[in-house]
C-alpha positions in Angstrom: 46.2 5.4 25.8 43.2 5.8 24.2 42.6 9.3 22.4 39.3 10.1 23.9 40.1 9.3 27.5 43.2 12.1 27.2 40.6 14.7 25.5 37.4 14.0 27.8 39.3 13.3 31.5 37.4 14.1 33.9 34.6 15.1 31.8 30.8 14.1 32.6 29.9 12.5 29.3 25.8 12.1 29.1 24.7 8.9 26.7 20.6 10.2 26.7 19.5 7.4 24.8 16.8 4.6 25.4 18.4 1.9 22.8 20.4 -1.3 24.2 22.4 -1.1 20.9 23.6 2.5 20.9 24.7 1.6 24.9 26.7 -1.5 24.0 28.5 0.6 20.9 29.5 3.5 23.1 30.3 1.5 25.6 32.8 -0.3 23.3 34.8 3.4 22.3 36.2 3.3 26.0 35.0 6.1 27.6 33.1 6.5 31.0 29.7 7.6 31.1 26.1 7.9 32.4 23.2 7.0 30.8 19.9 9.1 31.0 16.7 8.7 30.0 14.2 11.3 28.6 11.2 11.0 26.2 10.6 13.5 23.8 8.1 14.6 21.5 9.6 13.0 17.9 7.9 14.9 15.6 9.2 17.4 12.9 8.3 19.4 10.2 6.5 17.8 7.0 9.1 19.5 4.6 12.4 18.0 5.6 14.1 15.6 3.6 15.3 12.4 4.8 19.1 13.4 7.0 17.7 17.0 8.1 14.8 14.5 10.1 17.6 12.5 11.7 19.4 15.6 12.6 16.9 17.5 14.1 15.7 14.6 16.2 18.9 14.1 17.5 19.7 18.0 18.3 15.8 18.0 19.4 16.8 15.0 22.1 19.7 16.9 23.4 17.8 19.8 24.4 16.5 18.1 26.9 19.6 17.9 28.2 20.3 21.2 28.7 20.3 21.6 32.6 22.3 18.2 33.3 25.5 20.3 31.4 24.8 23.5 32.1 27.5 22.9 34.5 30.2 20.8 32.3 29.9 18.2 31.0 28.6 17.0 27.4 25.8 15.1 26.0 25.4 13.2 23.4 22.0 12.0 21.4 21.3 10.1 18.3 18.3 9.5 16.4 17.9 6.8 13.3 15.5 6.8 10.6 15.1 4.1 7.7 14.0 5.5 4.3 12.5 3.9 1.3 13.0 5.8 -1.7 11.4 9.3 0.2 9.2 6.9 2.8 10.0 7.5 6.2 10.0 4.3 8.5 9.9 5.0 11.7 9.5 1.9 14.7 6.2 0.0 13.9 3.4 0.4 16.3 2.4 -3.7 16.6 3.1 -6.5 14.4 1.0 -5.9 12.1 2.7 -2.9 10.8 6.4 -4.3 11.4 5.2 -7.0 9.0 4.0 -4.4 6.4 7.3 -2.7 6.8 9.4 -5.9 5.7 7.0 -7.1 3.0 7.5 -3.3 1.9 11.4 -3.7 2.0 11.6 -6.8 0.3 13.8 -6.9 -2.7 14.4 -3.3 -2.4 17.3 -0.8 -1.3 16.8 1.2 1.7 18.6 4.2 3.5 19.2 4.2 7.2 20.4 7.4 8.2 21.6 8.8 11.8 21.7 11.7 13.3 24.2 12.2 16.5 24.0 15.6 18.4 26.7 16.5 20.9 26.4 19.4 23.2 28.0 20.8 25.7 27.2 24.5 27.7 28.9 26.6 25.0 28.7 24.3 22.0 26.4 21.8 20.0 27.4 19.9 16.8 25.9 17.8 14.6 26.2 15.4 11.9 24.5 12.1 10.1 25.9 8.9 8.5 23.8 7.2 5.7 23.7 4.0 4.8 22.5 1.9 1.8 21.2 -1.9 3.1 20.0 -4.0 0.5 17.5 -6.7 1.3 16.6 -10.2 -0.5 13.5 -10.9 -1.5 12.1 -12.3 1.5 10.1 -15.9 1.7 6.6 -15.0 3.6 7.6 -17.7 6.5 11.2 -16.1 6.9 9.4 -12.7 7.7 6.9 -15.1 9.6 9.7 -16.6 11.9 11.1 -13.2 12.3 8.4 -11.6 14.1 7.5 -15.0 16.1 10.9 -15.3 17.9 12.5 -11.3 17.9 10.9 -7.7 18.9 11.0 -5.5 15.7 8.9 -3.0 17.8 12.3 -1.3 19.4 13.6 -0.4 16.1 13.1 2.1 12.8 12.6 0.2 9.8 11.2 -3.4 11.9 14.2 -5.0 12.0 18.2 -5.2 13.2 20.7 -5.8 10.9 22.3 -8.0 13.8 18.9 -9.9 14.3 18.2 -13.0 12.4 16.3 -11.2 9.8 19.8 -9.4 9.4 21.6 -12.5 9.2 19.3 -14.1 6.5 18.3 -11.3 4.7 20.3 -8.4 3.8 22.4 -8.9 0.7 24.9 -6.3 1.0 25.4 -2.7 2.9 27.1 0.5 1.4 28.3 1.9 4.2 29.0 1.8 7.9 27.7 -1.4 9.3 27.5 0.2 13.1 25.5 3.0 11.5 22.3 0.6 10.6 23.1 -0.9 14.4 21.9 2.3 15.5 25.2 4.8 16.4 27.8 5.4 13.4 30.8 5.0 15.8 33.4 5.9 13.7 32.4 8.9 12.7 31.4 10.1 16.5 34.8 9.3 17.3 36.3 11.5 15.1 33.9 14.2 16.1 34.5 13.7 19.8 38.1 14.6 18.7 37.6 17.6 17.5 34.4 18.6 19.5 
């Protein structure tokens, strides 16, 4: 049987997340759960380095939560940034700036980072996965195709590793692969064990 369903029987698990990719992952670790929506404010304080960002976003989403288990339950909450050298990339705002975003990345090593928040009435934990994605240089019509036929707007850093641009352009990854997809599933595993 799996692990989690003997740990978490019974238990309302809360997925508060917007993001088609981070639904799909959890849904693949085999638990049951409910997903809910809730827009927060994403800003944070100037001064944090890159992995204290993602982690406070994510904690900062799960408070929102915190009626919906005050009863039982748990929640859980992620939040992904992309970092070039100390840039923060966060989702573009139009086309214009996703394409800006990948002629930026081009040739160069970036960090995608994740933040994941669970919390339950008595407890909250969190932790972030990084991960080192290398692109090639990119041919001006490749980025050009890219933004013709997919929606960068959805994601930190324009692009998905699982999205053409992915397929084409990223010469290697140091790290977890599912982390860049948007929820480091491994790892949350693990934590849901010992949460």
């Amino acid at each position: 049987m799996n692990p989690l369903l003997n740990k978490f029987e019974g238990t309302r698990i809360i997925l508060g997340t917007n993001s088609p990719r981070r639904i799909e992952l959890f849904k693949q670790l085999g638990l049951p759960y409910e997903v809910i929506k809730k827009e927060i404010d994403e800003s944070y304080p100037e001064q944090f380095r890159r992995e204290d960002i993602a982690m406070f976003l994510a904690r900062k989403k799960s408070l929102a939560f915190k009626s919906d288990v005050a009863d039982g339950g748990i929640v859980i909450t992620a939040d992904t940034i992309v970092a070039l050298d100390e840039l923060i990339i966060g989702k573009p705002k139009d086309l214009a700036a996703a394409e800006h975003t990948l002629r930026l990345m081009s040739g160069r090593k970036h960090s995608v980072i994740t933040g994941v928040a669970i919390m339950s009435a008595k407890k909250s934990e969190s932790f972030f996965v990084k991960t080192e994605v290398s692109f090639k240089t990119l041919r001006d019509n490749e980025i050009e195709h890219y933004l013709a036929t997919e929606n960068p707007l959805d994601k930190a850093g324009a692009y998905g590793i699982q999205d053409w641009i992915g397929l084409i352009g990223i010469e290697y990854i140091l790290g977890s692969y599912y982390n860049v997809v948007g929820l480091p599933t491994k790892e949350l595993y693990e934590n849901l064990l010992r949460f």
